[in-house]
matplotlib code that plots the C-alpha trace (Angstrom):
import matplotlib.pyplot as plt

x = [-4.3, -3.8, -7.9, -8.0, -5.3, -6.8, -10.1, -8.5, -6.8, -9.8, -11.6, -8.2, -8.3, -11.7, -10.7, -7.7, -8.4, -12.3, -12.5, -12.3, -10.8, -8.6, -7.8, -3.7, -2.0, -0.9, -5.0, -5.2, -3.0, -4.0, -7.1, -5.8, -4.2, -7.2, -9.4, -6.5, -6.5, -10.4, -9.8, -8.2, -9.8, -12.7, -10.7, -12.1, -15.6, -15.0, -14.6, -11.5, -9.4, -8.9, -5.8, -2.7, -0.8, -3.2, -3.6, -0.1, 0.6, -2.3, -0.4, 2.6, 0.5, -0.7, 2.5, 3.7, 0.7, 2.2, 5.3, 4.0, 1.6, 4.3, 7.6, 7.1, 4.2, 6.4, 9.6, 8.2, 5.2, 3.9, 1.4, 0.5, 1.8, 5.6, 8.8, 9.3, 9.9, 11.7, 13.3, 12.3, 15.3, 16.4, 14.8, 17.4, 18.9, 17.8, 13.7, 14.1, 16.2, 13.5, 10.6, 12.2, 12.9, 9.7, 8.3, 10.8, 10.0, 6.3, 7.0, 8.6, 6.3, 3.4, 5.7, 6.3, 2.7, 1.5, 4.0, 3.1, -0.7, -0.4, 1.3, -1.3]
y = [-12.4, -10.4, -9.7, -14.0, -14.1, -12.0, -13.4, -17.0, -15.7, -14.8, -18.3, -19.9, -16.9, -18.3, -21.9, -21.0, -18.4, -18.3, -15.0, -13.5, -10.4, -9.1, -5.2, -6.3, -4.3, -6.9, -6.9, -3.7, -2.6, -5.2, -4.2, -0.6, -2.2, -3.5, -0.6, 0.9, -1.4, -1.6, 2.7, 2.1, -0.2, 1.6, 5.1, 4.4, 5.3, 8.8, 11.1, 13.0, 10.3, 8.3, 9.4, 6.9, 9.0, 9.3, 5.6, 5.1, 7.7, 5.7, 2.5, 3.9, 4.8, 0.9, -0.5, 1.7, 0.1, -3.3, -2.8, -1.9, -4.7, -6.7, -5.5, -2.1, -3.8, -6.4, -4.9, -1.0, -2.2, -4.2, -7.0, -10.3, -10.7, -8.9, -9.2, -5.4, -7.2, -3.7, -1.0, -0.7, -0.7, 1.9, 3.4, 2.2, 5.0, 3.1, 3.9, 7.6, 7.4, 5.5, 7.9, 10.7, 9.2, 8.2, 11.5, 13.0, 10.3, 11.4, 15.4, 14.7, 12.7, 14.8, 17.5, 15.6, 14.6, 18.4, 19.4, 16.6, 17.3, 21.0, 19.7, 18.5]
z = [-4.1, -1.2, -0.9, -1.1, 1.5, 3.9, 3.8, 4.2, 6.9, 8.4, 8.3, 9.6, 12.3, 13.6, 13.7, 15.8, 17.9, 17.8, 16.7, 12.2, 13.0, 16.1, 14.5, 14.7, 13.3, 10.2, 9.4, 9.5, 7.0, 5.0, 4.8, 4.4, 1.4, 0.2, 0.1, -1.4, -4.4, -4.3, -4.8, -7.8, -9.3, -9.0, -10.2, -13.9, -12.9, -12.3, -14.8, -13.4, -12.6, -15.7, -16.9, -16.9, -14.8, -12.1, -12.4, -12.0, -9.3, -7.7, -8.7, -6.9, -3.5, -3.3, -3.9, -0.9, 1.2, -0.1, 1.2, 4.2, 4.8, 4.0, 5.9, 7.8, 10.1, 10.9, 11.4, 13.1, 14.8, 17.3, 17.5, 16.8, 13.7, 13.8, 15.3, 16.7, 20.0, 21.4, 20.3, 16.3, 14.2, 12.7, 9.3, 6.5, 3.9, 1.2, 2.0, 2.2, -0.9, -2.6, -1.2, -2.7, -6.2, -6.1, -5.9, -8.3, -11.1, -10.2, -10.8, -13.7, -15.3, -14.7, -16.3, -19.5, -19.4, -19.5, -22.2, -24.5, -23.9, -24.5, -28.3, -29.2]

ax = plt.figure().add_subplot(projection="3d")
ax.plot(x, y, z, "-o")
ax.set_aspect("equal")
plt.show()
């Protein structure tokens, strides 16, 4: 949906403003996001990266990007299509908080993963 919406976006873009793509930064990191998914989508192909916990440490990177795309660009930076008018707000608790579960349910899943693995 998001590839759809950015490429909509982009035909709507022309009509408006004459022009598909202006490098804001709202595109960009949709397209960041984009390339992300298309990355792993396209993980399966290689050999080394079909695991499920690579997939959904992968999983965990483009949901970041999402989140990004979605709020951080409009709230952090400037452009076109935000509302970071001044000063940015500050960084809430709750993110870093989140960051570092994030990478602690991560660790410890690729801990489990190992020691079940090396049972069998």
């Amino acid at each position: 949906m998001l590839s759809v919406g950015t490429y909509l976006g982009g035909v709507w873009a022309n009509e408006s403003w004459g022009r598909y793509w202006g490098w804001d930064a709202k595109e960009t990191w949709a397209l960041v996001t984009i390339l992300i998914y298309a990355f792993i989508l396209h993980m399966r192909l290689i050999p080394k990266m079909k695991g499920l916990y690579t997939y959904n440490l992968a999983t965990l990177f483009g949901w970041a990007s999402v989140i990004m795309t979605y709020f951080g660009v409009n709230y952090y930076l400037s452009g076109l299509h935000s509302y970071a008018a001044g000063d940015p707000i500050p960084i809430p608790g709750w993110v870093y908080v989140s960051v570092v579960l994030a990478i602690l349910i991560s660790v410890v899943a690729l801990i489990k993963q190992n020691k079940y693995s090396l049972i069998r």
